[in-house]
C-alpha positions in Angstrom: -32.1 18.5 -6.9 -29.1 20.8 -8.0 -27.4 20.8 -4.3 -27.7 16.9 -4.8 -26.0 17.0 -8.0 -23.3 19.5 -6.8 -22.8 16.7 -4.0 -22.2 14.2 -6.3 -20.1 16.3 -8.9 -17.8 17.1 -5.8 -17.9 13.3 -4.6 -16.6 13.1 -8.1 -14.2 15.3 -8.7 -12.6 14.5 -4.9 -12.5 10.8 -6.0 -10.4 11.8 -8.9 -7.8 13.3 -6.6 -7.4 10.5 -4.2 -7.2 8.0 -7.7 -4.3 10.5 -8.8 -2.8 10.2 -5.2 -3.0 7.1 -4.8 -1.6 6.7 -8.5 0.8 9.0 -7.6 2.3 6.8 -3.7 2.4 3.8 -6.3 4.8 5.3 -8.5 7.2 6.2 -5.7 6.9 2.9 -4.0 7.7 1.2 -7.0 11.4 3.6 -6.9 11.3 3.1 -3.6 11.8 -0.5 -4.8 13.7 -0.6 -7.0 16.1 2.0 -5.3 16.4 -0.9 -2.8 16.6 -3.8 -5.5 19.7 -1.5 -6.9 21.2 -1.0 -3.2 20.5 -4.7 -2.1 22.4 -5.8 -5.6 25.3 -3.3 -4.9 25.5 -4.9 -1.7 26.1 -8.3 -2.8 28.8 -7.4 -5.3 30.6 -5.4 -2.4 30.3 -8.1 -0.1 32.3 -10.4 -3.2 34.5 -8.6 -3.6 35.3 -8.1 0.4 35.6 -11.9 1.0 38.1 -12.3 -1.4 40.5 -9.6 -0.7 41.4 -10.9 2.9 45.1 -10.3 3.4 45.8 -13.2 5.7 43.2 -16.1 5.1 42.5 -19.0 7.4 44.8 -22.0 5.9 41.8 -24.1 7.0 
């Protein structure tokens, strides 16, 4: 009865490492995120700004 037990106090304590890993991938994906939220915005305003600074626009 005692190697079961070991078995499941080791099932146990390996599940509680792949909760904190997986804890752990979902913190950087949400950077990950919003590292590209923040590069996507930048983006945008660059691309403003670019459209109007044209020095010889299209009369039409």
């Amino acid at each position: 009865m005692s190697e079961k037990s070991d078995l499941i106090t080791h099932l146990k304590e390996e599940l509680n490492h792949v909760h904190g890993d997986i804890e752990h991938v979902q913190r950087d994906l949400e950077a990950l995120i919003s590292h590209i939220k923040n590069l996507d915005e930048h983006m945008h305003h660059l691309m403003g700004e670019t459209e109007g600074s044209v020095i010889n626009p299209d009369p039409l």
